[in-house]
Backbone as CSV, one residue per row, in Angstrom:
resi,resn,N_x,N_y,N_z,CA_x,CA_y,CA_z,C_x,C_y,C_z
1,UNK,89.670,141.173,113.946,89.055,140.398,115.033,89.148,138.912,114.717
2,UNK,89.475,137.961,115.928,89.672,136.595,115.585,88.689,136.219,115.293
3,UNK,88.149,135.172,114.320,86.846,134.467,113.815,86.933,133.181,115.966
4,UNK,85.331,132.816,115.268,85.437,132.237,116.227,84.958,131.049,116.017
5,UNK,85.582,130.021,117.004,85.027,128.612,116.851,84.062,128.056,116.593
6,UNK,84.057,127.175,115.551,82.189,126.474,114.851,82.312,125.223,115.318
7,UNK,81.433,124.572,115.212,80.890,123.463,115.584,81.918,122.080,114.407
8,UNK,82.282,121.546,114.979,83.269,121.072,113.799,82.453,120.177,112.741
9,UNK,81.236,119.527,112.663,80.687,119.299,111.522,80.173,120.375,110.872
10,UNK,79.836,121.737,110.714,79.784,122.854,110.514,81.386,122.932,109.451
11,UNK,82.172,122.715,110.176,83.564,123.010,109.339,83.691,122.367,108.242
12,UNK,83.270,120.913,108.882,83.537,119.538,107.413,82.714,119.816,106.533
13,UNK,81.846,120.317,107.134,80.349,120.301,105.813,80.476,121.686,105.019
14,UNK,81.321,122.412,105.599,81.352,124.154,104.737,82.541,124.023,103.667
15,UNK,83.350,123.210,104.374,84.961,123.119,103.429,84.774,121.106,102.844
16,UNK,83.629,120.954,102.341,83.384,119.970,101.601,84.114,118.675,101.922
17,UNK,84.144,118.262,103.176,84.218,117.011,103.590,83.192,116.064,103.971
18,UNK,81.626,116.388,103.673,81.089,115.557,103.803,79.579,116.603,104.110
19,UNK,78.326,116.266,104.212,77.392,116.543,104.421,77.184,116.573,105.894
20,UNK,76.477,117.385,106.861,76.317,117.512,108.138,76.470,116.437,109.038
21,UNK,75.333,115.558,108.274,74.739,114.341,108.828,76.329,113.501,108.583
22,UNK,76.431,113.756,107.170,78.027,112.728,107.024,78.700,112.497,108.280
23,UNK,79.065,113.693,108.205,80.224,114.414,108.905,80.680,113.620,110.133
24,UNK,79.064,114.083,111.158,78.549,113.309,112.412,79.110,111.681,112.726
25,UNK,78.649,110.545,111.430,79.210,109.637,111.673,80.242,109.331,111.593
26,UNK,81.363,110.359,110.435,82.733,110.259,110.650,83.316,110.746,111.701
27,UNK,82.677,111.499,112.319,83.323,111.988,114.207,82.758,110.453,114.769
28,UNK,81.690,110.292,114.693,81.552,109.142,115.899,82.325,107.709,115.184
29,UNK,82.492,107.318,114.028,83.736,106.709,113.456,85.340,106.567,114.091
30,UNK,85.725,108.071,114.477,87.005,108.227,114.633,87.533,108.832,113.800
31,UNK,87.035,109.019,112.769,87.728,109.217,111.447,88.537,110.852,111.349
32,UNK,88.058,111.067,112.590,88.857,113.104,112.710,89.326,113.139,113.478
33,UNK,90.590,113.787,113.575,91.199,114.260,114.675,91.430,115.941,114.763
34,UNK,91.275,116.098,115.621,91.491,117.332,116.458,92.648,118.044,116.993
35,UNK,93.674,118.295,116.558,94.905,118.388,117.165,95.853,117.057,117.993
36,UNK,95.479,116.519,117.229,96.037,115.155,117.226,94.913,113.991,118.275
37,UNK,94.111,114.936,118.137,93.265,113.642,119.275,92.162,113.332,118.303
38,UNK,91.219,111.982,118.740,89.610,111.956,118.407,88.590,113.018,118.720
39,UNK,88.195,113.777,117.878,87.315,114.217,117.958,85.367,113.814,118.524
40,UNK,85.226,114.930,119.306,84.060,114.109,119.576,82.706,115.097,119.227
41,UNK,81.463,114.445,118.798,80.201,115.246,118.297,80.211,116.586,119.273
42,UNK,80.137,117.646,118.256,79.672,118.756,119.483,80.786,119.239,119.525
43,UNK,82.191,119.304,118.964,83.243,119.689,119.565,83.026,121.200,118.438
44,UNK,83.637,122.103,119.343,84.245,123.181,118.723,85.969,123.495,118.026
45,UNK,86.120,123.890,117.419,87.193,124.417,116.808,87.342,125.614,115.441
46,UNK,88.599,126.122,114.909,88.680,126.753,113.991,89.888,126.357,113.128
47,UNK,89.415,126.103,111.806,90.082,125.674,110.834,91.015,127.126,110.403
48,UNK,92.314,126.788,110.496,93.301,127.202,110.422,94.104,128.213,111.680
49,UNK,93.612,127.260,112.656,94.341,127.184,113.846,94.310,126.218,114.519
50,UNK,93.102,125.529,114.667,93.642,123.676,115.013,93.739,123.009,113.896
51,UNK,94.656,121.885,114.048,94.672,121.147,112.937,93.958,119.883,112.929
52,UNK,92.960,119.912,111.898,91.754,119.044,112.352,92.354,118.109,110.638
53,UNK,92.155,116.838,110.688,92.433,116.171,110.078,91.494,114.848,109.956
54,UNK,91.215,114.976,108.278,90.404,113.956,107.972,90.698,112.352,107.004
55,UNK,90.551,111.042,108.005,91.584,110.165,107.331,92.900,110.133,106.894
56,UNK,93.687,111.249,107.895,94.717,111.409,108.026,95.533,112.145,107.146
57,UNK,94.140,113.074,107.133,95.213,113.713,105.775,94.821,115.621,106.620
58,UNK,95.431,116.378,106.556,94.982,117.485,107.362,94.187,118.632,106.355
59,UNK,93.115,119.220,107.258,92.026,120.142,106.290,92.876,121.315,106.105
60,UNK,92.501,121.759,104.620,93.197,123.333,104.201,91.767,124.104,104.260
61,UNK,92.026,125.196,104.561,90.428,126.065,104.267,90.252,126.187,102.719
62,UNK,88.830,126.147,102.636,88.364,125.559,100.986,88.327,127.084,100.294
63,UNK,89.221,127.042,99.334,88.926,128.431,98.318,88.518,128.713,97.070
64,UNK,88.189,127.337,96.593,87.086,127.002,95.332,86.057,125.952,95.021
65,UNK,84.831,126.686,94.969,83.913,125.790,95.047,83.384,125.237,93.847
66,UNK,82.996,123.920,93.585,83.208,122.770,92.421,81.592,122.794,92.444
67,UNK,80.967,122.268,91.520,79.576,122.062,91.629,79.643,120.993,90.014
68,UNK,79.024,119.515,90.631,78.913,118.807,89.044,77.792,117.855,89.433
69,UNK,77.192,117.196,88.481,76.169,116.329,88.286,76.797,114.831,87.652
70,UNK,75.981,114.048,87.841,76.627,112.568,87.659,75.115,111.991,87.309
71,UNK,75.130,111.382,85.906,73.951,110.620,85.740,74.462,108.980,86.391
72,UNK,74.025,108.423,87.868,74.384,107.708,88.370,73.531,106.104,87.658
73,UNK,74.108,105.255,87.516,74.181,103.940,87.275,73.631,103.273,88.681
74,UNK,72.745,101.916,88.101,72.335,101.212,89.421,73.535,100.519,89.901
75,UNK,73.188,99.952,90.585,74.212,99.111,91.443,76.058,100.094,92.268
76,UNK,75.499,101.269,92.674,76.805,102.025,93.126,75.686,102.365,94.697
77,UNK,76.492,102.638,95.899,76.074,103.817,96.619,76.484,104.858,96.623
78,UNK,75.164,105.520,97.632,75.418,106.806,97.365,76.131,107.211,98.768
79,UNK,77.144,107.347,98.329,78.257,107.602,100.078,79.702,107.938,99.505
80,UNK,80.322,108.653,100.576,82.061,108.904,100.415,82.468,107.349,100.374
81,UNK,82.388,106.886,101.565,83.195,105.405,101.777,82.488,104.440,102.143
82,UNK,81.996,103.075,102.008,81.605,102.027,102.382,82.217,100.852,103.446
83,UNK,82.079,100.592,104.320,82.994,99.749,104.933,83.250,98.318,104.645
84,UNK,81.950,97.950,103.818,81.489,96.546,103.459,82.237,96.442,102.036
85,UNK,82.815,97.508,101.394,83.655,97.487,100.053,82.818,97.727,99.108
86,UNK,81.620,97.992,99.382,80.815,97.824,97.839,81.037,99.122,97.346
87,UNK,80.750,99.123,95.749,81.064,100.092,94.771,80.038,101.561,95.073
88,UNK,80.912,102.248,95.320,80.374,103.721,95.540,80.221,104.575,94.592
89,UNK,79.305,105.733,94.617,79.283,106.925,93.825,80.885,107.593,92.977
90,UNK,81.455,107.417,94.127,82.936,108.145,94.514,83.752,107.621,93.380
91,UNK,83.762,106.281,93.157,84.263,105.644,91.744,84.452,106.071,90.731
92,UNK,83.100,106.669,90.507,82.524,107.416,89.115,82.896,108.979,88.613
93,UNK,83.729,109.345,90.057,83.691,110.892,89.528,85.254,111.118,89.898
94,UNK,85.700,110.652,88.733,87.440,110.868,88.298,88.012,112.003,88.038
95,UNK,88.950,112.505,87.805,89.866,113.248,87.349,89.139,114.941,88.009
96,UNK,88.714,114.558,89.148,88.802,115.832,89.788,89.787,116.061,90.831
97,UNK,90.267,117.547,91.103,91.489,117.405,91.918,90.803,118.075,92.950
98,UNK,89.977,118.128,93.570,88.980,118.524,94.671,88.129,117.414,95.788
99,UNK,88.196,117.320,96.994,87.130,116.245,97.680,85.921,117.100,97.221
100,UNK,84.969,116.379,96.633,83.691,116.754,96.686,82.987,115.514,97.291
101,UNK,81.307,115.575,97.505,80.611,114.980,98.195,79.262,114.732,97.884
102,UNK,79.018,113.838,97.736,77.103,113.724,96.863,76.008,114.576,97.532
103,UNK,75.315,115.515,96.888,74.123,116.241,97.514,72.979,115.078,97.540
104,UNK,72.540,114.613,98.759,71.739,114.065,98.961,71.865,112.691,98.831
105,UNK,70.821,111.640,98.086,71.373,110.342,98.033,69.967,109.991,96.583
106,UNK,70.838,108.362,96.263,69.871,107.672,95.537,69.857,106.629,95.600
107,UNK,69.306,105.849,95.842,69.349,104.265,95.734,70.282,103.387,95.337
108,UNK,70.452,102.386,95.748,71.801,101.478,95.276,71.096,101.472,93.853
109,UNK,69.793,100.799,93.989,68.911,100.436,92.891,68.567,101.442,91.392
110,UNK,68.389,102.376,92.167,68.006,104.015,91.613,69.011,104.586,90.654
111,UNK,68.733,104.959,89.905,69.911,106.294,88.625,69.179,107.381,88.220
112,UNK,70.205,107.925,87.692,69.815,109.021,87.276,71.044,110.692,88.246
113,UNK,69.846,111.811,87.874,70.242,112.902,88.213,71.179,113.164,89.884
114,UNK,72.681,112.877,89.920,73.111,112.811,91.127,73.713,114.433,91.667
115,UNK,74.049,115.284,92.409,74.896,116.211,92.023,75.875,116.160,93.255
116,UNK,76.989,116.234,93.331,78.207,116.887,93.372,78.463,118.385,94.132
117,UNK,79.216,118.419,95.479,80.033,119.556,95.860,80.876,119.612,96.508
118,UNK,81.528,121.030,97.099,82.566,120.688,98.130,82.236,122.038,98.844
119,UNK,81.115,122.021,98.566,79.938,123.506,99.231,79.291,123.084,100.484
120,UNK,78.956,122.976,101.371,77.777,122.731,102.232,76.952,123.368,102.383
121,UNK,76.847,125.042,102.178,75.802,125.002,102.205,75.056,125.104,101.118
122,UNK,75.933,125.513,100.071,74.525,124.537,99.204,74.019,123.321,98.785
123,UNK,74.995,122.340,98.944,74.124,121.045,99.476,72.684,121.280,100.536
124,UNK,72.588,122.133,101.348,71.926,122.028,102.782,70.992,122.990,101.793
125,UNK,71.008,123.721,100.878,70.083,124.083,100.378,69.350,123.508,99.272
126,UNK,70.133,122.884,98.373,69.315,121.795,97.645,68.693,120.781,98.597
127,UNK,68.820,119.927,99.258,68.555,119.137,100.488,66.687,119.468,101.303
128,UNK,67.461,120.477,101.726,66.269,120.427,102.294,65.353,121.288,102.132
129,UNK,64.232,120.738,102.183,62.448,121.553,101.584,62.033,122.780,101.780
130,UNK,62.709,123.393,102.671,61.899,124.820,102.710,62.733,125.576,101.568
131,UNK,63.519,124.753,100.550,63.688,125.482,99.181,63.365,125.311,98.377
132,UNK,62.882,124.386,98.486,61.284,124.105,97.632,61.955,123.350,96.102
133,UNK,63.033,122.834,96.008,63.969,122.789,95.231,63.590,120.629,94.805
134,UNK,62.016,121.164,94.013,61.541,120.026,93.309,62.296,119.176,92.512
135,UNK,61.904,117.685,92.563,63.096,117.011,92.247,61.461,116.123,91.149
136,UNK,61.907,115.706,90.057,61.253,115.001,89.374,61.910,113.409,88.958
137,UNK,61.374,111.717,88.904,61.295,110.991,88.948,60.524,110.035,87.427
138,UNK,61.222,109.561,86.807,60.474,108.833,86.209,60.536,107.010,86.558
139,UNK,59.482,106.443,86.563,59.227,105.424,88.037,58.291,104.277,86.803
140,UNK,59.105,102.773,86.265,58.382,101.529,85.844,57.936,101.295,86.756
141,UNK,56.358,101.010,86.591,55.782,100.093,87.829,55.311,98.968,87.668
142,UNK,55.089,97.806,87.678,54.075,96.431,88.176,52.974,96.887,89.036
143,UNK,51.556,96.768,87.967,50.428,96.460,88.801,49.731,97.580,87.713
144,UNK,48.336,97.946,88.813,47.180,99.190,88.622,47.670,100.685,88.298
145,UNK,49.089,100.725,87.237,49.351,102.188,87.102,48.217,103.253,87.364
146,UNK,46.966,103.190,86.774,46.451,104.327,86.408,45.955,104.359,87.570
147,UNK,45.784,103.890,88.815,45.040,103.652,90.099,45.841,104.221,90.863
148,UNK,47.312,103.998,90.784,48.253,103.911,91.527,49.087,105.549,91.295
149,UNK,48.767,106.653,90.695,48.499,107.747,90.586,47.436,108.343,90.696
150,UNK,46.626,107.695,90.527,45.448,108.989,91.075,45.030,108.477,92.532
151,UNK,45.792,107.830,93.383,45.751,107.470,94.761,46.670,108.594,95.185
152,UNK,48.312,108.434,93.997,49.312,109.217,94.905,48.856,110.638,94.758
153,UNK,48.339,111.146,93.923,47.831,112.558,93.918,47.119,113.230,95.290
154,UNK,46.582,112.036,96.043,45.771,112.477,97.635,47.462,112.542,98.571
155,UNK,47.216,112.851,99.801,47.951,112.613,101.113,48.427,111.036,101.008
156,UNK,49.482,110.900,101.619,49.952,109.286,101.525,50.223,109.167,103.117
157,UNK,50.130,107.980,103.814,50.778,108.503,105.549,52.329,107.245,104.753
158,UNK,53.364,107.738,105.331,54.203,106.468,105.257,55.046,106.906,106.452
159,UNK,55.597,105.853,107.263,56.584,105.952,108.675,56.326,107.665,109.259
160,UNK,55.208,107.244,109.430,54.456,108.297,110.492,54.511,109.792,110.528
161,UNK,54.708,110.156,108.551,54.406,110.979,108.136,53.322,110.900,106.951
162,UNK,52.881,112.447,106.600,52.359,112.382,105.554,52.776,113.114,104.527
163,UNK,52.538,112.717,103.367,53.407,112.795,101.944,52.514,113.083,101.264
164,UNK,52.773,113.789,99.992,51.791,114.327,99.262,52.703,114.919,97.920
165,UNK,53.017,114.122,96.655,53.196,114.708,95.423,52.875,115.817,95.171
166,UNK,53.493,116.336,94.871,53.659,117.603,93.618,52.109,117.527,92.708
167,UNK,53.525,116.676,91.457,52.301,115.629,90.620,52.471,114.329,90.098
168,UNK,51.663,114.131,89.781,51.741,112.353,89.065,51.489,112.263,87.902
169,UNK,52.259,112.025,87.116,51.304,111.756,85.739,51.633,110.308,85.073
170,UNK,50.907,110.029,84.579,50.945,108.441,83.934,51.537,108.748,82.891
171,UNK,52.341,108.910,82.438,52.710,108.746,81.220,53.156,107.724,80.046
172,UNK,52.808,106.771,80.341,52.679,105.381,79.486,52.355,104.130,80.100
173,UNK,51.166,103.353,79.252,50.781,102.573,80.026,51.265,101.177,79.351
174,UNK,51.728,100.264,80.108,52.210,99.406,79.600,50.984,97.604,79.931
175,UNK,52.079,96.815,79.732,51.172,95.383,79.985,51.038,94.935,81.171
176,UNK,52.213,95.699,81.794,52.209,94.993,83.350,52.099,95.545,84.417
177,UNK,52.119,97.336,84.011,51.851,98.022,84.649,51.878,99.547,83.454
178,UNK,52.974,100.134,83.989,53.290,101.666,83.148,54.318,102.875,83.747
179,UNK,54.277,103.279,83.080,55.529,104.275,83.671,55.472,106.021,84.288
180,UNK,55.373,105.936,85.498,54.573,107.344,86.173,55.675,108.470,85.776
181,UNK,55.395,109.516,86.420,56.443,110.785,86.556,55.688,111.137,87.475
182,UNK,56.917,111.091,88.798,56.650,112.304,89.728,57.529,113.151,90.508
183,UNK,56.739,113.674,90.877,57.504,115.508,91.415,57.104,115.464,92.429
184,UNK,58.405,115.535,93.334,58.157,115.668,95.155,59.303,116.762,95.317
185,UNK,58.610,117.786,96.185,58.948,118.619,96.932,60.063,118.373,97.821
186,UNK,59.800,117.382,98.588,60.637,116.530,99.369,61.312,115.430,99.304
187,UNK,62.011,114.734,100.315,62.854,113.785,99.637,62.842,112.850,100.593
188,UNK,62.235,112.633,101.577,62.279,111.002,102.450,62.605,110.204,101.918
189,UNK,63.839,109.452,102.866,64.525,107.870,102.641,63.178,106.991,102.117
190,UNK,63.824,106.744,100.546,63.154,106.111,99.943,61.183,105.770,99.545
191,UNK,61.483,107.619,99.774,59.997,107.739,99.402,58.912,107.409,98.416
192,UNK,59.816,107.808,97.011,58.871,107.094,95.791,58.830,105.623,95.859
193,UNK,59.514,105.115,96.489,59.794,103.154,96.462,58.164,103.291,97.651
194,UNK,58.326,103.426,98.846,57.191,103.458,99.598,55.992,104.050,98.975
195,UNK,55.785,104.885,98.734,54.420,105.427,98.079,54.151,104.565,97.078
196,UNK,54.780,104.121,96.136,54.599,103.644,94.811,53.779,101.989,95.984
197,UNK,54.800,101.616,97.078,54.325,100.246,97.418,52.773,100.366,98.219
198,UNK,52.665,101.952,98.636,50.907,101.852,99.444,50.272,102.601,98.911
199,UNK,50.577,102.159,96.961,49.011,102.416,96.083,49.284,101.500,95.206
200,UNK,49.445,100.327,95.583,49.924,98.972,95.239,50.344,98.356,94.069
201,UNK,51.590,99.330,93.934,52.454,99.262,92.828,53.813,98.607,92.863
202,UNK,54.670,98.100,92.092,56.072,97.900,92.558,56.540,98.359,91.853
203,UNK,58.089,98.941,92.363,58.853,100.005,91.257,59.862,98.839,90.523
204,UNK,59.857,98.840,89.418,60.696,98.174,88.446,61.976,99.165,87.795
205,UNK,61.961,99.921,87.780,63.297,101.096,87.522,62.477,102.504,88.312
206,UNK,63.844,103.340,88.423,63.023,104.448,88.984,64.609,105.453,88.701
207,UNK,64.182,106.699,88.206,65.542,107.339,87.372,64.959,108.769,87.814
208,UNK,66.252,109.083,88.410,65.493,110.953,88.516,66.433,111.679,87.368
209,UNK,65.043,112.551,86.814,65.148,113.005,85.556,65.823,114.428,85.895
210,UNK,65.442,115.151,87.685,65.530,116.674,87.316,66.043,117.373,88.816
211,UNK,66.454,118.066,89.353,66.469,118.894,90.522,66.403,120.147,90.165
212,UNK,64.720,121.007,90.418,64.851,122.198,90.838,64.770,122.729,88.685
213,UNK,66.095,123.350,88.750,65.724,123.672,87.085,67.112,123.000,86.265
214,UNK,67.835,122.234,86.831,68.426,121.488,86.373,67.679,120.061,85.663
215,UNK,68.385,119.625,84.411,68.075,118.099,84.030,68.886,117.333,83.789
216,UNK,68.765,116.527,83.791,69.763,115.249,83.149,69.869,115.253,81.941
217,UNK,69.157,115.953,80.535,69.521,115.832,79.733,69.981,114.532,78.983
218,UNK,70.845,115.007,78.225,71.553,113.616,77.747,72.735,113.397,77.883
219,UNK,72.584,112.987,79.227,74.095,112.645,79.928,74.222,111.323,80.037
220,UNK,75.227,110.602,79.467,75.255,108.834,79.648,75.158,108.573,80.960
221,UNK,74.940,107.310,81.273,74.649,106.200,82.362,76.485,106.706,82.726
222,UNK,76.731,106.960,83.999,78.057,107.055,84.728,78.641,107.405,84.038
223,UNK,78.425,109.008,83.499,79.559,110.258,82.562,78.807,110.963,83.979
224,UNK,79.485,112.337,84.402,79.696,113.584,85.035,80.181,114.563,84.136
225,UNK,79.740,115.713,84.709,80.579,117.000,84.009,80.153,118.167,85.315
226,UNK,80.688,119.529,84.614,80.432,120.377,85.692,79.449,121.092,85.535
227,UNK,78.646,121.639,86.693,77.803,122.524,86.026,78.382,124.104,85.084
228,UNK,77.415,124.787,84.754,77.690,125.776,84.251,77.953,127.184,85.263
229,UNK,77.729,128.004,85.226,77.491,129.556,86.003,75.883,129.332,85.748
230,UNK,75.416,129.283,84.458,74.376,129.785,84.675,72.886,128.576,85.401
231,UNK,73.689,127.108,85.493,72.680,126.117,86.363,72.898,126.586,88.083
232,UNK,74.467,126.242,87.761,74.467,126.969,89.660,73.436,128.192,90.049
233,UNK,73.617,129.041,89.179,72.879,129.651,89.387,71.081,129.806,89.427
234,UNK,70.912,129.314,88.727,69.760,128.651,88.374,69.076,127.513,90.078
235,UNK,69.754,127.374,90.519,69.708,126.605,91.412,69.848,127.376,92.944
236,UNK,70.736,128.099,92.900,70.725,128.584,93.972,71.481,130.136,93.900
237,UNK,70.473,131.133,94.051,70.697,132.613,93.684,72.382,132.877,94.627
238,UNK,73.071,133.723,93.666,74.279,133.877,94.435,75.645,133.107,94.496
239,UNK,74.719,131.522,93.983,76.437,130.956,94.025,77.012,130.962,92.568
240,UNK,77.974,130.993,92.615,79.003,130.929,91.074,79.915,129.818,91.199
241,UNK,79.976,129.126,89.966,80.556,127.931,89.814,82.196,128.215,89.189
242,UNK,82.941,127.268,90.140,84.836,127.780,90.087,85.063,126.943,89.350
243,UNK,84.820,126.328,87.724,85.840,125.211,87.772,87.487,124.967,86.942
C-alpha cells in the first residue's frame, strides 16, 4: 500500500532537517522546494516521490539516526544558519557526515549541555514537557542569592505564565551574590535569565549541567562526541544510537 502524504515540516523534522518550528521558517524563507517550486506552510507531500529539496541540495529518506551532545561555549547561536553571519552552534560540530540539528536551544550567552540529532522525534520528545525530561542549570548570580531561591522555590508569573522550579538550591555563597542550581521541568525562552531577574538577581554565567539522565560530565568547553546506546537510551525508551 502507498504511504501517504505528511505535512512537509513533519518530513524535515523526521529526516533531520531541522526542528518543526525550524522547519516552518525555512518554508516561509523559501529555502524548500517542492518539485521544483517554493514550498508553502501546510503543504503536503512524500519523500521519495516528490523531490523536495533543501538549500538546494535534494532530501534522501534518513536511514541512520546520529544522537551527540556538545558542551557549547558562550558567544555561538543556537541555530542551523544565521543570516546576520554570526558564529553558530553548527561550527562546532565537525567531522560528521550527517545533517544533524540542535535539540532545543541555549543562549548566545549560555554553555554548557547542548544535544544533537537528525531524529525529530526525539528532539520533540526531549523538547517538550509532558516528558518530563528535567534539565538542570548551574546559574552565578549578583545580588540576595539566598532570597533569590527561596522566592524561586514558590510560583513565578513571567510573560503571562506561571513557572515553578523543580528545585533551587544555593549552593555557594559568594561576595556579590552566589551560585544557584536549578531544575526546570520546562524550558521557556529564556526562563532561568527571567526568573533569576523577578527575585532580583542577575545572572552572571549560567551553564546547563544535565538533560533528563544525561550530564555533561567532563566534556571541554566546544568538544562533542556521540552518545552511547545506553544514554539514548536512557533518555528516551526505544531509541538506539547508529553511529
Amino acid at each position: 500500500m502507498q504511504e501517504k502524504k505528511e505535512r512537509l515540516q513533519k518530513i524535515l523534522s523526521a529526516n533531520g532537517v531541522a526542528s518543526r518550528r525550524e522547519a516552518e521558517r525555512m518554508i516561509a524563507e523559501g529555502r524548500i522546494l517542492v518539485n521544483g517550486a517554493p514550498a508553502i506552510l501546510g503543504q503536503l507531500a512524500q519523500l521519495g516521490v516528490d523531490d523536495i529539496s533543501v538549500d538546494g541540495i535534494s532530501l534522501s529518506p534518513l536511514n541512520k539516526r546520529i544522537y551527540l551532545m556538545l558542551n557549547k561555549p558562550c558567544g555561538y547561536l543556537t541555530t542551523v544558519k544565521d543570516e546576520r553571519g554570526r558564529k553558530t552552534v553548527m561550527e562546532l560540530i565537525t567531522d560528521v557526515n550527517m545533517r544533524v540539528f540542535p535539540v532545543g536551544r541555549l543562549d548566545l550567552d549560555s554553555q554548557g549541555l547542548l544535544l544533537f540529532t537528525n531524529d525529530g522525534e526525539f528532539a520533540n520528545m526531549i523538547m517538550h514537557p509532558s516528558f518530563n525530561k528535567h534539565k538542570t542549570y548551574e546559574v552565578e548570580v549578583k545580588g540576595d542569592a539566598y532570597n533569590a531561591a527561596r522566592l524561586m522555590r514558590n510560583p513565578i508569573e513571567i510573560d503571562g505564565h506561571t513557572v515553578k522550579a523543580c528545585s533551587v538550591i544555593l549552593s555557594k555563597a559568594t561576595e556579590t551574590g552566589g551560585i544557584l542550581r536549578i531544575t526546570l521541568a520546562e524550558g521557556r525562552n529564556r526562563q532561568v535569565r527571567k526568573m533569576c531577574k523577578e527575585c532580583g538577581v542577575s545572572v552572571t554565567t549560567l551553564k546547563r549541567l544535565s538533560i533528563g539522565e544525561l550530564e555533561l560530565g567532563e566534556l571541554k568547553s566546544g568538544q562533542w562526541r556521540y552518545l552511547t546506546n545506553e544514554e539514548v537510551s536512557a533518555l528516551g525508551e526505544g531509541y538506539i544510537a547508529c553511529n
